[in-house]
C-alpha positions as a printed NumPy array, in Angstrom:
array([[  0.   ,   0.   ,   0.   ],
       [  1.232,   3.501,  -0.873],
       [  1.588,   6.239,   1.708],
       [ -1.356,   8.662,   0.422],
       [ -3.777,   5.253,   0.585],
       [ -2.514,   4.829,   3.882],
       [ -2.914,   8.298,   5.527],
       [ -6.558,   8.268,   3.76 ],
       [ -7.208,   5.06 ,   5.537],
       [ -6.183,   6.889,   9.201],
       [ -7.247,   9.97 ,   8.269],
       [ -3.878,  11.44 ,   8.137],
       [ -1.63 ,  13.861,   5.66 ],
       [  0.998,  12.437,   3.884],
       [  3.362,  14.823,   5.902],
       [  2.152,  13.447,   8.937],
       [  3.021,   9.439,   7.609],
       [  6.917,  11.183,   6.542],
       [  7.484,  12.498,   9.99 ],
       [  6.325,   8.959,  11.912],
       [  8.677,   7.654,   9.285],
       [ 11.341,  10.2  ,  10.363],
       [ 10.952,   9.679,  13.481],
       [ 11.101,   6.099,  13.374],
       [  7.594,   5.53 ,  14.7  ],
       [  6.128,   3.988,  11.308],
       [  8.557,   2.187,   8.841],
       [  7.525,   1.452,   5.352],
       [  8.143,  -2.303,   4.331],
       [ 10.307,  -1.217,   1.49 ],
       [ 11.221,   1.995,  -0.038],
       [ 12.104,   2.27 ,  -4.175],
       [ 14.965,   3.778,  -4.364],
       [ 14.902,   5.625,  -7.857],
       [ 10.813,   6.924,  -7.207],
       [ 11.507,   7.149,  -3.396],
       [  7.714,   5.577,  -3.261],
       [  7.008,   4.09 ,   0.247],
       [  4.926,   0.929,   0.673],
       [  3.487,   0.334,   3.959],
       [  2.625,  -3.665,   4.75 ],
       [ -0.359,  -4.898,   7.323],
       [  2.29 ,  -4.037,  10.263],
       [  2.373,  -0.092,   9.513],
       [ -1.511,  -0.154,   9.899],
       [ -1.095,  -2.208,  13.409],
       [  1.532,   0.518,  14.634],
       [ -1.197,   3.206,  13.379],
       [ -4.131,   1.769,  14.88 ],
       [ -1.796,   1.985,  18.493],
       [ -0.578,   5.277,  17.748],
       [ -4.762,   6.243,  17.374],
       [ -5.077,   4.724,  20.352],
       [ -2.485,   5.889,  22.347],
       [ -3.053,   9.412,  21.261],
       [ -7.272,   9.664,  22.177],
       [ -6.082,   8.509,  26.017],
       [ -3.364,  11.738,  25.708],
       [  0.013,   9.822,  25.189],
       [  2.331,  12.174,  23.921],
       [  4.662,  10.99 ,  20.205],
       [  7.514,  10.622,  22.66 ],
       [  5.469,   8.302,  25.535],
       [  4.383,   6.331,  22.359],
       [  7.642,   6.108,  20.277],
       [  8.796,   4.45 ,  23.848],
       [  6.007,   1.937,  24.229],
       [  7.037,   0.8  ,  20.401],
       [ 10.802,   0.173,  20.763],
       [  9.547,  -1.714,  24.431],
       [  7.203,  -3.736,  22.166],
       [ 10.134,  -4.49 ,  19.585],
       [ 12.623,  -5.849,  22.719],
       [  9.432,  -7.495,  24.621],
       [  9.245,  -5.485,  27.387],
       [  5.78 ,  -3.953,  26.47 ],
       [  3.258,  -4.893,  29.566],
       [  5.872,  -3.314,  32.16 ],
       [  6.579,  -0.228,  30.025],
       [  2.679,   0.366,  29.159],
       [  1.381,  -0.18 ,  32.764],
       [  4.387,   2.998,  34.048],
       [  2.995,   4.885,  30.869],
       [ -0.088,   4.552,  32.268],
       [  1.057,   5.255,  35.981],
       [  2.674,   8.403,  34.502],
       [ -0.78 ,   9.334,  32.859],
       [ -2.291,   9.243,  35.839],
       [ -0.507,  11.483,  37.811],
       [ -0.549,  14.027,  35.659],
       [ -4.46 ,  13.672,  34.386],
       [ -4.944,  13.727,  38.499],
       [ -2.732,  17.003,  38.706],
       [ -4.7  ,  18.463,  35.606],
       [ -8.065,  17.777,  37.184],
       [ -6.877,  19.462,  40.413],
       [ -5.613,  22.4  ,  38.4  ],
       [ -8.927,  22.791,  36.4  ],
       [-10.976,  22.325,  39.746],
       [ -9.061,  24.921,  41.334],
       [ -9.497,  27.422,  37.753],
       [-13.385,  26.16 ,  38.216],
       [-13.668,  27.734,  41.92 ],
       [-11.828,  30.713,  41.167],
       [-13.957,  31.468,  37.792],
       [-16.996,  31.246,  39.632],
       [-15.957,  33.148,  42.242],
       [-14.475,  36.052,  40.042],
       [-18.327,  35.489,  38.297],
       [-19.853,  36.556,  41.32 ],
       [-17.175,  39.469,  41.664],
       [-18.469,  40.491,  38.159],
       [-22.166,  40.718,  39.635],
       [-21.109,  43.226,  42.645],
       [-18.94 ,  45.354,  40.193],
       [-21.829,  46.044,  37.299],
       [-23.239,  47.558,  39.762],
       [-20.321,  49.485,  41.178],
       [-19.341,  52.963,  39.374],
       [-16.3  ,  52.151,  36.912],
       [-13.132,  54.061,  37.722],
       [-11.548,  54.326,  34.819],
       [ -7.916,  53.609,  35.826],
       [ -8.593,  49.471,  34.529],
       [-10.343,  47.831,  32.394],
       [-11.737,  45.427,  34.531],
       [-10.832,  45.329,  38.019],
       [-11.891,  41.602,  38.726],
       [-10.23 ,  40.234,  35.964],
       [ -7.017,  42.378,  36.782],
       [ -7.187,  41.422,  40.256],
       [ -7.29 ,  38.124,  39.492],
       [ -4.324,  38.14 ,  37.194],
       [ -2.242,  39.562,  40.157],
       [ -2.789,  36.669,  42.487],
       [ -6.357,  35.919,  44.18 ],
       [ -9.179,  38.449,  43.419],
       [ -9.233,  41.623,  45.429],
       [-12.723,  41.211,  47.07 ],
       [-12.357,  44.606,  48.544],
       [-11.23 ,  46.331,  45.628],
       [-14.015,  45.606,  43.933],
       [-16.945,  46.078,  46.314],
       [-15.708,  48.901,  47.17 ],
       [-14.985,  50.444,  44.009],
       [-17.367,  53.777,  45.038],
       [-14.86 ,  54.246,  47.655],
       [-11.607,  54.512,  45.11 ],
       [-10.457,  57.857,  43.699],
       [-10.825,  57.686,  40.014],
       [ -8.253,  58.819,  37.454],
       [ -8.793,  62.527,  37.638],
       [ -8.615,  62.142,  41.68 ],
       [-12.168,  62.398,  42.858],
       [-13.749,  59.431,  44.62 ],
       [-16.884,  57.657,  42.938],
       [-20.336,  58.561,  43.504],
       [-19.402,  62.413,  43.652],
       [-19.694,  64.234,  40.55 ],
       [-19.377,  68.052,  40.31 ],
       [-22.869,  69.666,  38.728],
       [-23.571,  69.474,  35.27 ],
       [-22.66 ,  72.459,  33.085],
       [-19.795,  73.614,  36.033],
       [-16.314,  74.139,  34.984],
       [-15.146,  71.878,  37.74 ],
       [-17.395,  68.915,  35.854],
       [-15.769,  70.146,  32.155],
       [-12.469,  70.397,  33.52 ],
       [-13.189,  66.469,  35.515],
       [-14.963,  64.747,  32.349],
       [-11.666,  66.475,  29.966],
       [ -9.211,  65.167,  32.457],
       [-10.874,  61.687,  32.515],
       [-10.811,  60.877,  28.793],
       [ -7.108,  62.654,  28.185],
       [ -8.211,  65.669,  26.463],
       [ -6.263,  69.447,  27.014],
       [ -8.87 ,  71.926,  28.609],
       [ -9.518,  74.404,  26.229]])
């Protein structure tokens, strides 16, 4: 069998069947030397049916190239069950770090609720998110954000009258314009 019939049949670009080759993950039987054609026997699709496998329960090219030289020297049940012991520990420590991502999401969530409410300041773009990025969400920042001075130095919730000079002067400061 050709490689192009052979990466249809797996669903993979010929590319993709050159670099297992390169790699020395899939060998073609034989190789013609003046067309440089590959031809893949009933053992390439064995190795590619594995390498399917091995890749939908998240074994890495590398983990996988390892389980096929163990296979090739005999070895495979030992190598295979501390592949799998390896897996483990790190699907375990993924599931930990996605729990942890999970309660600190829904907690910035509810941050997000108290904040709509709160007048923006101006000086971020979004204070929970930002807070969040800098290490554990600053619960105080943000329910308090009425209490922080803005950019042009007055505290939230007090606006000068409309129509004043102090309130031109504020609302030009605020947005980066000159006063005119």
């Amino acid at each position: 069998m050709r490689i192009g019939e052979l990466a249809r049949e797996f669903g993979l670009s010929v590319p993709t069947l050159r670099y297992y080759d390169a790699i020395k993950l899939v060998k073609p039987a034989t190789v013609d030397p003046p067309s440089r054609y590959r031809r893949y026997d009933d053992g390439a699709r064995r190795v590619l049916r594995f390498i399917r496998s091995a890749k939908t329960l998240g074994f890495s090219l590398r983990e996988i190239a390892s389980i096929l030289r163990a296979e090739r020297s005999g070895s495979v049940c030992g190598k295979v069950s501390d592949a799998i012991d390896e897996k483990l520990v790190d699907v375990r420590g993924e599931i930990r770090r996605l729990q942890r991502l999970e309660k600190n999401l829904t907690h910035l969530r509810s941050l997000c609720r108290t904040a709509r409410s709160a007048v923006h300041d101006r000086t971020c773009v979004c204070p929970v998110v930002e807070g969040a990025h800098a290490g554990a969400p600053n619960v105080r920042a943000v329910r308090g954000l009425r209490r922080m001075p803005r950019a042009d130095g007055r505290p939230n919730g007090r606006r000068p009258a409309r129509g004043s000079l102090a309130g031109r002067r504020a609302r030009v400061h605020a947005f980066g314009q000159g006063v005119e």
